[in-house]
VEXLUMMI-159409 format. One record per residue (C-alpha): residue number from 1; x, y, z. Coordinates in steps of 0.5 Angstrom, whole numbers. Layout:
BEGIN
<rec num="NUM" x="X" y="Y" z="Z"/>
...
! end
This chain:
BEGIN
<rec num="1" x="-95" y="-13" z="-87"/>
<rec num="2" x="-95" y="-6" z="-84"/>
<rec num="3" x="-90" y="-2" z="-87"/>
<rec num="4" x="-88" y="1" z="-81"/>
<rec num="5" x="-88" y="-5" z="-78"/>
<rec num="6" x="-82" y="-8" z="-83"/>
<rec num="7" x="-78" y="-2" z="-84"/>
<rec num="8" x="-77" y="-4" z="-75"/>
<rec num="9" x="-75" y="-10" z="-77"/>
<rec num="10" x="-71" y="-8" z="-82"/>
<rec num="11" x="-68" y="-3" z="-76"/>
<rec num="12" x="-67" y="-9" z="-71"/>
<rec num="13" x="-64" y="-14" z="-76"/>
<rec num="14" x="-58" y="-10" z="-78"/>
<rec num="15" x="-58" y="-7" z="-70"/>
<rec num="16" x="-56" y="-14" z="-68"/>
<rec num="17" x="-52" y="-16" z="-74"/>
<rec num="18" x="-48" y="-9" z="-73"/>
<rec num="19" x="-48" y="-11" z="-65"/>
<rec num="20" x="-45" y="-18" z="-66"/>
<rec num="21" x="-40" y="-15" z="-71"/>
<rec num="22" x="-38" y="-12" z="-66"/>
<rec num="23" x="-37" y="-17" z="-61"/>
<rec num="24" x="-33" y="-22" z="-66"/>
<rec num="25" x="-27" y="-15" z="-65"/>
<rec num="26" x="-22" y="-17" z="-61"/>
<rec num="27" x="-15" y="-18" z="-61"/>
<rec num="28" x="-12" y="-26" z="-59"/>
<rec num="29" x="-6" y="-27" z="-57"/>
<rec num="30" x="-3" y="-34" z="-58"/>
<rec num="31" x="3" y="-36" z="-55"/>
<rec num="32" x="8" y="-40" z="-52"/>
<rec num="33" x="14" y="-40" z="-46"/>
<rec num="34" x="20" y="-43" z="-48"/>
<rec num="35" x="26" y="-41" z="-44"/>
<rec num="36" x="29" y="-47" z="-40"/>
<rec num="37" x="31" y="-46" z="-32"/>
<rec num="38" x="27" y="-39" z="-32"/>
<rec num="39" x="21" y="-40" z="-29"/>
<rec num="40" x="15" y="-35" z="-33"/>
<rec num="41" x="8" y="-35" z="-30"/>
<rec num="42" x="5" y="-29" z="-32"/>
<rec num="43" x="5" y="-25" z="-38"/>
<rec num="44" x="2" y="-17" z="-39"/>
<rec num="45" x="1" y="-13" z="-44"/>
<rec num="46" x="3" y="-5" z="-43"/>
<rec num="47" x="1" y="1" z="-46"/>
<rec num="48" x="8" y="4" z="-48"/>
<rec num="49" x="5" y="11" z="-48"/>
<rec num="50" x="1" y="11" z="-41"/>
<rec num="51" x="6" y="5" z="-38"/>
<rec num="52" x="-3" y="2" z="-35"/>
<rec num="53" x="-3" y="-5" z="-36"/>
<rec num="54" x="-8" y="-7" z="-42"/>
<rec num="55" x="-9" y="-14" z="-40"/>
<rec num="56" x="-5" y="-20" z="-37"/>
<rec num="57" x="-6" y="-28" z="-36"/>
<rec num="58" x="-3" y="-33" z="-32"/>
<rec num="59" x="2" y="-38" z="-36"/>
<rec num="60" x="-1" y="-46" z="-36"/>
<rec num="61" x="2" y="-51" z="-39"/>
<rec num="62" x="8" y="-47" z="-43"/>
<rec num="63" x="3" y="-43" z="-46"/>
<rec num="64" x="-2" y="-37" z="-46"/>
<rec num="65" x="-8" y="-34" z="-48"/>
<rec num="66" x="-9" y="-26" z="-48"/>
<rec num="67" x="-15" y="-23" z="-51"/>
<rec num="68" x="-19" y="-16" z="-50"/>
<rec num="69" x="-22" y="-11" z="-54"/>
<rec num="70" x="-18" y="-4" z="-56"/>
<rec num="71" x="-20" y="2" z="-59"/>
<rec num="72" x="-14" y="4" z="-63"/>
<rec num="73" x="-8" y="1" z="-66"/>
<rec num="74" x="-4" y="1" z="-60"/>
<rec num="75" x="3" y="2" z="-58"/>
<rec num="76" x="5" y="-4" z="-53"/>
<rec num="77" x="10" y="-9" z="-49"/>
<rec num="78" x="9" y="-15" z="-48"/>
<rec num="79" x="12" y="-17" z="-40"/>
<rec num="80" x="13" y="-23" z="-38"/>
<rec num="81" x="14" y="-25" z="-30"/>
<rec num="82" x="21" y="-27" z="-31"/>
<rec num="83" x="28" y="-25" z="-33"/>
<rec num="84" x="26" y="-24" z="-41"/>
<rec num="85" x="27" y="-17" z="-44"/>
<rec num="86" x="20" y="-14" z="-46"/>
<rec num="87" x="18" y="-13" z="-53"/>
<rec num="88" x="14" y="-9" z="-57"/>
<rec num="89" x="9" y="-9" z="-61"/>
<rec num="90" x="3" y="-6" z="-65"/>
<rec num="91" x="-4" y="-9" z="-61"/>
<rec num="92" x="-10" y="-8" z="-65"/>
<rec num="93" x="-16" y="-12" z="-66"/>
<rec num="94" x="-13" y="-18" z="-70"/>
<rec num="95" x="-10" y="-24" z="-68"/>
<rec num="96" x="-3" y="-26" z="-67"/>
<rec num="97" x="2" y="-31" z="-65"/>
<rec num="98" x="8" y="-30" z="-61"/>
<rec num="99" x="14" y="-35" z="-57"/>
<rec num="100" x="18" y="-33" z="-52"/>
<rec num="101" x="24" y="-33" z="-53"/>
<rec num="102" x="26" y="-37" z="-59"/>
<rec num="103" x="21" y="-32" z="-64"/>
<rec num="104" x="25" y="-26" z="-67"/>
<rec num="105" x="18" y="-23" z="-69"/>
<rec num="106" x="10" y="-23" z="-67"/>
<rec num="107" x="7" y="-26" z="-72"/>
<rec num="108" x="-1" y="-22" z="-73"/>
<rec num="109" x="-3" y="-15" z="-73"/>
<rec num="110" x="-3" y="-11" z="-80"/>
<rec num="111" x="0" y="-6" z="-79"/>
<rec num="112" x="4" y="-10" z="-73"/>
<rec num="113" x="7" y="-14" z="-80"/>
<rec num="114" x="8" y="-7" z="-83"/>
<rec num="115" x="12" y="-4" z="-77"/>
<rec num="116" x="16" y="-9" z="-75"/>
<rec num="117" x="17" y="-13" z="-82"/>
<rec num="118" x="25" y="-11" z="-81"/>
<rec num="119" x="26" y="-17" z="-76"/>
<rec num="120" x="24" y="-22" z="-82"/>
<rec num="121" x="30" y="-20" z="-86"/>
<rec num="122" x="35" y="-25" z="-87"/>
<rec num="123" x="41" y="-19" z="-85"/>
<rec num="124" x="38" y="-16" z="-79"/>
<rec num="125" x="37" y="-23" z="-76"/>
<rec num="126" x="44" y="-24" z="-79"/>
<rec num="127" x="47" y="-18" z="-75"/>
<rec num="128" x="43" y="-19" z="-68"/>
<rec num="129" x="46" y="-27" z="-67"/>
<rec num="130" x="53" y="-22" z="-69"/>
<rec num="131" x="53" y="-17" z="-64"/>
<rec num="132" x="51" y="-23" z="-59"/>
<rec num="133" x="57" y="-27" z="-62"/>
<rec num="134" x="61" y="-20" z="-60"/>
<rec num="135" x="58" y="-20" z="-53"/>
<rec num="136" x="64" y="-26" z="-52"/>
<rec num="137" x="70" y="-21" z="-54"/>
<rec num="138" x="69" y="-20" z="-46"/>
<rec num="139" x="69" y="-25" z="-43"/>
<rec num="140" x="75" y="-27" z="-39"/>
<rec num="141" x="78" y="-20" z="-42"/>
<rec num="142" x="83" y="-15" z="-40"/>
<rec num="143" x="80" y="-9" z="-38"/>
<rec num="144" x="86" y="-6" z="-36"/>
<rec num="145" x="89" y="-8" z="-44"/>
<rec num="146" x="88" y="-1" z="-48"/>
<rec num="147" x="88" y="-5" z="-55"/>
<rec num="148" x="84" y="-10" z="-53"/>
<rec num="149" x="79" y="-7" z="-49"/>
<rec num="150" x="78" y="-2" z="-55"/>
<rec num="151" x="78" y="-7" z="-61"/>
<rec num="152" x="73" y="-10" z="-57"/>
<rec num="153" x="68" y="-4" z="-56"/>
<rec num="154" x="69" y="-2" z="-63"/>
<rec num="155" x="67" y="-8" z="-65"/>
<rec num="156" x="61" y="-9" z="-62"/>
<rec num="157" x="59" y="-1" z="-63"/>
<rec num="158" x="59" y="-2" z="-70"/>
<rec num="159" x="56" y="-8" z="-70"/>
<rec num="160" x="50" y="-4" z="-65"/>
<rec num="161" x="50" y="1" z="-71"/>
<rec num="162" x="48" y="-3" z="-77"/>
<rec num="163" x="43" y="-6" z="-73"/>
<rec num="164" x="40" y="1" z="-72"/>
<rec num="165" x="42" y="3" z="-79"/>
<rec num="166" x="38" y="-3" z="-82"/>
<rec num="167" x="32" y="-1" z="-77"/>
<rec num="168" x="32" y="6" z="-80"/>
<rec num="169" x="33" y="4" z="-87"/>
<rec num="170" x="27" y="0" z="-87"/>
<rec num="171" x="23" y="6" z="-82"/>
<rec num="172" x="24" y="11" z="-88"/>
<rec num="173" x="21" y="7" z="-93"/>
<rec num="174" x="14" y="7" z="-89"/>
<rec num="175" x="15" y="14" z="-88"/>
<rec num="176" x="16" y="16" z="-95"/>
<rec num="177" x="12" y="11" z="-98"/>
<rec num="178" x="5" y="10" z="-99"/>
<rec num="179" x="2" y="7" z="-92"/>
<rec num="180" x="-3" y="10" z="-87"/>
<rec num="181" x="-3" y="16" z="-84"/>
<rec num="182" x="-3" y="12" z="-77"/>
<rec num="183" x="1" y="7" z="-80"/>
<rec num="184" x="7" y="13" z="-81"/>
<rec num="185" x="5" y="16" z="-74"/>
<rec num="186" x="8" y="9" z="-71"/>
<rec num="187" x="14" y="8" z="-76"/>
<rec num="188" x="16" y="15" z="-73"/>
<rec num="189" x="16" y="14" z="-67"/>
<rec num="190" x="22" y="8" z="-67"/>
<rec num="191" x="26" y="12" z="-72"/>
<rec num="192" x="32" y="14" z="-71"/>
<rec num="193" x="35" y="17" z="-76"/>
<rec num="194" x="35" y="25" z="-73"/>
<rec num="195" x="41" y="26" z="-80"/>
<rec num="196" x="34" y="25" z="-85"/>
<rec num="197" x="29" y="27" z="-79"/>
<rec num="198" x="31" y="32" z="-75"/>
<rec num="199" x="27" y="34" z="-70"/>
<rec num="200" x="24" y="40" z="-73"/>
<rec num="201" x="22" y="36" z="-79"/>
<rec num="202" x="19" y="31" z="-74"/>
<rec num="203" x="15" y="36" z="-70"/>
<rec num="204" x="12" y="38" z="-78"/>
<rec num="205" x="10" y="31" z="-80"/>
<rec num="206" x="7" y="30" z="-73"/>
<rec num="207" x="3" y="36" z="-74"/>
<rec num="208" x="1" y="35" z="-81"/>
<rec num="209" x="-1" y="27" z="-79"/>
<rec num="210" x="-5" y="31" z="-73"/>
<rec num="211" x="-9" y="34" z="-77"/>
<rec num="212" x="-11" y="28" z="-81"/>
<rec num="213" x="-12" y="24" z="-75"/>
<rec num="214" x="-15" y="28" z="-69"/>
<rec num="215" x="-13" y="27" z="-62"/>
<rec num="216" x="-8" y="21" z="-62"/>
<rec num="217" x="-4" y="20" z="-56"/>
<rec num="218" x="2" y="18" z="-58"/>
<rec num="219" x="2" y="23" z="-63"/>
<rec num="220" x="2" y="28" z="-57"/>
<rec num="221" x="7" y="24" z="-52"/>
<rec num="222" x="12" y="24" z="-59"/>
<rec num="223" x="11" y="32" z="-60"/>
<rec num="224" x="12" y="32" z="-51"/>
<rec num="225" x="18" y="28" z="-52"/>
<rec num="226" x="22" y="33" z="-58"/>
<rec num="227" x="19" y="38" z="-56"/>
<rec num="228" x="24" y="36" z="-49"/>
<rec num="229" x="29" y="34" z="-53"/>
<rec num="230" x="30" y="41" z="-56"/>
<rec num="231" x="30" y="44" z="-49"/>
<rec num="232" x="36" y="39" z="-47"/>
<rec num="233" x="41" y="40" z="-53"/>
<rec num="234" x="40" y="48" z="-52"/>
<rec num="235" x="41" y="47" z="-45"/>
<rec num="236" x="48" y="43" z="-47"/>
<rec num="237" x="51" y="48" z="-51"/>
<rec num="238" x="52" y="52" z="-44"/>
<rec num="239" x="55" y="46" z="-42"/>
<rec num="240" x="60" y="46" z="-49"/>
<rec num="241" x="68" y="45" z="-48"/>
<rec num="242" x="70" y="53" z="-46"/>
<rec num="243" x="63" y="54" z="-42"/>
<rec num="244" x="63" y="56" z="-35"/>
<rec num="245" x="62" y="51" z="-30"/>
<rec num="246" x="55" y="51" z="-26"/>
<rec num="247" x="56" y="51" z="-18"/>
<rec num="248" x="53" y="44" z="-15"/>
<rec num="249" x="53" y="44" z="-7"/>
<rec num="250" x="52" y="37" z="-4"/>
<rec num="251" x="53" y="32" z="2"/>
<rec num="252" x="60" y="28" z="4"/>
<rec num="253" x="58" y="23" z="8"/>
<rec num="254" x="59" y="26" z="15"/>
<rec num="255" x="54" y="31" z="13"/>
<rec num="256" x="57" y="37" z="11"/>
<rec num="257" x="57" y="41" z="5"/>
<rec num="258" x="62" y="41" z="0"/>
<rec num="259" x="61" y="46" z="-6"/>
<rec num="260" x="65" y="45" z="-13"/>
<rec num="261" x="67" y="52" z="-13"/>
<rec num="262" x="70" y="51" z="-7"/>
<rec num="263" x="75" y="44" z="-10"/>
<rec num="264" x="76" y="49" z="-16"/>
<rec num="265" x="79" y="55" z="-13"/>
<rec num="266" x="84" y="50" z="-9"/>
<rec num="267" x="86" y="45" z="-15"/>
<rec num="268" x="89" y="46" z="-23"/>
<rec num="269" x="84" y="41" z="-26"/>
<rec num="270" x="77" y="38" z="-22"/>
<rec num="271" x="74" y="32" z="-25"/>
<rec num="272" x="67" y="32" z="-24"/>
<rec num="273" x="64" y="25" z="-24"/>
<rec num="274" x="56" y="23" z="-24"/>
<rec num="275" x="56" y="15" z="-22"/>
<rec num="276" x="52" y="11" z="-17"/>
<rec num="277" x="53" y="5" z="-13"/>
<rec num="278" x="48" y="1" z="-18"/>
<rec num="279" x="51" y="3" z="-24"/>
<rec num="280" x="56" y="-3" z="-27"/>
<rec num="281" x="60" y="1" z="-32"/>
<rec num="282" x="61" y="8" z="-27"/>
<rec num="283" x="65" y="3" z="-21"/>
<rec num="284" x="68" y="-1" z="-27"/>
<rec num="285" x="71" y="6" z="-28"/>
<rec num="286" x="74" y="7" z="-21"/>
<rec num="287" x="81" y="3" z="-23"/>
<rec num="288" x="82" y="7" z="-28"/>
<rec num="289" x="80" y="14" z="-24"/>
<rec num="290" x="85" y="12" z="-18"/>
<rec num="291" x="91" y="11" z="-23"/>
<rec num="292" x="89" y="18" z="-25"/>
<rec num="293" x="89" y="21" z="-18"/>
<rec num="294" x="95" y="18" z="-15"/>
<rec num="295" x="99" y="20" z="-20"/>
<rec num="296" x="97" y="28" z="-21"/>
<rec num="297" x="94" y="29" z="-14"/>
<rec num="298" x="100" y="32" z="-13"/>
<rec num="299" x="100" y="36" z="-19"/>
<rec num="300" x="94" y="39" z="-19"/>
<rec num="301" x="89" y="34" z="-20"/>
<rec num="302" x="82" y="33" z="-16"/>
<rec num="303" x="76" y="29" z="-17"/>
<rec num="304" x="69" y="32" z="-14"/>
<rec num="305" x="65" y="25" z="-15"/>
<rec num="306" x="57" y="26" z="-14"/>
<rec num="307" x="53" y="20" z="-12"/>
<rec num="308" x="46" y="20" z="-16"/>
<rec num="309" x="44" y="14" z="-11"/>
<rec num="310" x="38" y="14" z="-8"/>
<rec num="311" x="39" y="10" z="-2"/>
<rec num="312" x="46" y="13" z="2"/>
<rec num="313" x="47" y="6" z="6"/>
<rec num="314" x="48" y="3" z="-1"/>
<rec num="315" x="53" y="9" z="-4"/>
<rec num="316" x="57" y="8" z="3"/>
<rec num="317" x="57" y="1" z="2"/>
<rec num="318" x="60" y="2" z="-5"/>
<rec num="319" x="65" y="7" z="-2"/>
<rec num="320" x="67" y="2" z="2"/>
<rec num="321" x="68" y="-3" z="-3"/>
<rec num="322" x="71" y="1" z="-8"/>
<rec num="323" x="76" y="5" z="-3"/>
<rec num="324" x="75" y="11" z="-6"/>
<rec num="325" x="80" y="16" z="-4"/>
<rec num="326" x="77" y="22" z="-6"/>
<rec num="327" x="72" y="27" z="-4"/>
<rec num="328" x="65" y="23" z="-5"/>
<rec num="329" x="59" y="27" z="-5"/>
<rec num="330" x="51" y="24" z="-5"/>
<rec num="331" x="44" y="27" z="-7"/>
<rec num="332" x="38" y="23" z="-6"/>
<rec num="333" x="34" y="27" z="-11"/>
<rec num="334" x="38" y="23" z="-16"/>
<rec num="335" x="37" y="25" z="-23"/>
<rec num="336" x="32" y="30" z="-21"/>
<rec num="337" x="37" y="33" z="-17"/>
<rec num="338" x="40" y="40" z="-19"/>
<rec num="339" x="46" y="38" z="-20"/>
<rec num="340" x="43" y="32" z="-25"/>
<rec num="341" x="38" y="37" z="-28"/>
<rec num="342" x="43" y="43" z="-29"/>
<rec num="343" x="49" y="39" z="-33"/>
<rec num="344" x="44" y="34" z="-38"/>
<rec num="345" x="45" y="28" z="-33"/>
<rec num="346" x="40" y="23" z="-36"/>
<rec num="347" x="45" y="17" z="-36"/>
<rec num="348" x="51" y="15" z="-32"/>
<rec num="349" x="58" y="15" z="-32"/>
<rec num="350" x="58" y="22" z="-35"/>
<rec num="351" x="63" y="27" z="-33"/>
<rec num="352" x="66" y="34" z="-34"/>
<rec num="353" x="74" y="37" z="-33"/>
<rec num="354" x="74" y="43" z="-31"/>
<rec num="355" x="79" y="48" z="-30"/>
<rec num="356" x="82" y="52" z="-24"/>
<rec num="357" x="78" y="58" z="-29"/>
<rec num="358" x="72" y="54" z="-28"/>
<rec num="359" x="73" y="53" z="-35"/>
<rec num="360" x="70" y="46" z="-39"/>
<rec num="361" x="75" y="43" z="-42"/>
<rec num="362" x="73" y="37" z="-44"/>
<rec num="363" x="68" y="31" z="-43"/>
<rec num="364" x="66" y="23" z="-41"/>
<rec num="365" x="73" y="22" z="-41"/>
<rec num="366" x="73" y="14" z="-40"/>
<rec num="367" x="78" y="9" z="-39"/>
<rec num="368" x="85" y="11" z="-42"/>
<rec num="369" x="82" y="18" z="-45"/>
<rec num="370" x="83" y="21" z="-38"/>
<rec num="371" x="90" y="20" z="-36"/>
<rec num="372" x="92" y="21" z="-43"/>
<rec num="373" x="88" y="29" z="-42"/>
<rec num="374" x="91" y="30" z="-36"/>
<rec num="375" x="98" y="28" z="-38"/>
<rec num="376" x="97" y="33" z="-44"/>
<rec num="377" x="95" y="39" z="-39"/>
<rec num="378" x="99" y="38" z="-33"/>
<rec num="379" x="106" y="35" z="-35"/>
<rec num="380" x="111" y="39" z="-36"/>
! end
């Protein structure tokens, strides 16, 4: 046979084996829907660091089949079309099988396993059916009674904090063991452990992983994240208890404008409180916050009380359900607004006590720890 003819099928031969391994990559997502009294009839798959959909596929039967083609290990959720809490994972091209929602874990990916292998250990699936049981503790409770209310969250609390602890725990030894370089990139990126990895020693490991690895994606949206996160806890040392407040200008409900520095001038102590229509534990709070105002309004007290509601027909709605007697403020712009922006308000209920100085003197007083504060500073 002609030399150059054979060294061409040679040539050929390993092409279309090359090309036929290629086909053969994909991830296969396996899965079935076990959730009574909830209809699912979709599933997606969702790039954690984007927020694109990668794939979706329709529920039949109970059960789904997703498959696809992924460049790179990828940071993911998987979304179901009814009320069920989004999971994440590893997608790579690999196959896997997962239940919702009787499974703790997905089952498939290498370093899927490896990432979320916490999940497999007897003590974490151990202290999540304990903080579920903790969930009862409020049922039908008091919410006025200190004692109870307080044992009750402390339980609880402690019970998020051990999970957090196993996680952790388990994410350290990835980071500090013998694993991949894109295998670490990910274990960091659910750590939060910021006492043994504060940011700065996360932004190095970051950059060292970089280096290694070429442009990564998540690499780049974790350093974007730390990098915000330096910016937001230099910005709250302005906002310490001794600091001076930062002026806030919003609408009351007939339109006019109200300035903070305005109640400030005319009061001994201001609470200023970031709520809104939508959010559960900031209207849970109003029993609490009327006590306080009809017992030290005459005292010297008052509440400037800024709604982060995007819709005002829904904040006067809460007005009206709640009967506040308090000056009521509303921005639109949310937590983009100014004021948001300028006291660090990325969660809600938070809220600031200012004195008649313009002075921080304390902060997210909630439930009882407000009266008490205002016992202490204005009785005599």
């Amino acid at each position: 046979m002609n030399y150059k003819l054979t060294q061409w099928l040679i040539i050929t031969v390993v092409l279309i084996n090359i090309t036929a391994c290629n086909k053969e990559e994909k991830y296969i997502i396996s899965g079935t829907v076990e959730v009574e009294n909830l209809k699912i009839d979709s599933i997606k798959i969702i790039n954690i660091i984007d927020n694109k959909i990668i794939n979706s596929t329709k529920v039949r039967d109970g059960e789904f089949l997703l498959t696809g083609f992924i460049d790179q290990p990828t940071k993911v959720r998987i979304s179901t079309s009814g009320n069920v809490p989004d999971f994440p994972m590893i997608l790579e091209n690999d196959n896997y099988a997962v239940s919702f929602p009787s499974d703790l874990h997905i089952k498939g990916g290498k370093i899927n396993t490896i990432i979320y292998g916490y999940r497999n250990l007897p003590k974490y699936t151990q202290v999540l059916e304990e903080i579920e049981d903790t969930r009862k503790l409020f049922i039908g409770i008091d919410m006025t009674n200190k004692e109870t209310v307080t044992n009750a969250r402390r339980i609880f609390r402690d019970k998020w904090k051990l999970r957090y602890n196993i996680v952790d725990s388990y994410q350290n030894k990835i980071l500090e063991g013998d694993y991949s370089v894109l295998t670490k990139v990910f274990a960091l990126s659910i750590n939060t452990d910021y006492k043994n990895y504060p940011i700065q020693k996360r932004l190095t490991l970051y950059d060292s992983y970089a280096k290694q690895l070429g442009d990564n994606s998540l690499i780049k949206l974790e350093q974007e994240r730390l990098i915000k996160r330096q910016k937001i806890e230099e910005k709250e040392k302005t906002l310490a208890i001794g600091k001076s407040y930062k002026e806030i200008s919003a609408k009351k409900e007939d339109g006019t404008v109200l300035k903070l520095s305005e109640t400030i001038s005319n009061n001994k102590l201001i609470l200023l409180e970031f709520w809104a229509s939508w959010c559960g534990p900031c209207r849970g709070q109003f029993p609490h916050l009327k006590k306080a105002y009809n017992k030290y309004k005459n005292k010297g007290f008052e509440i400037y009380a800024i709604s982060l509601d995007k819709n005002r027909d829904k904040w006067l709605k809460a007005l009206r359900e709640e009967n506040t007697i308090w000056p009521n403020l509303i921005d639109i712009k949310a937590f983009k607004s100014k004021a948001a922006q300028d006291y660090n308000v990325f969660g809600i209920p938070a809220s600031y006590l200012i004195d008649a100085n313009g002075k921080i003197v304390a902060k997210n007083l909630r439930d009882w720890a407000l009266e008490e504060k205002l016992k202490e500073l204005l009785d005599e």
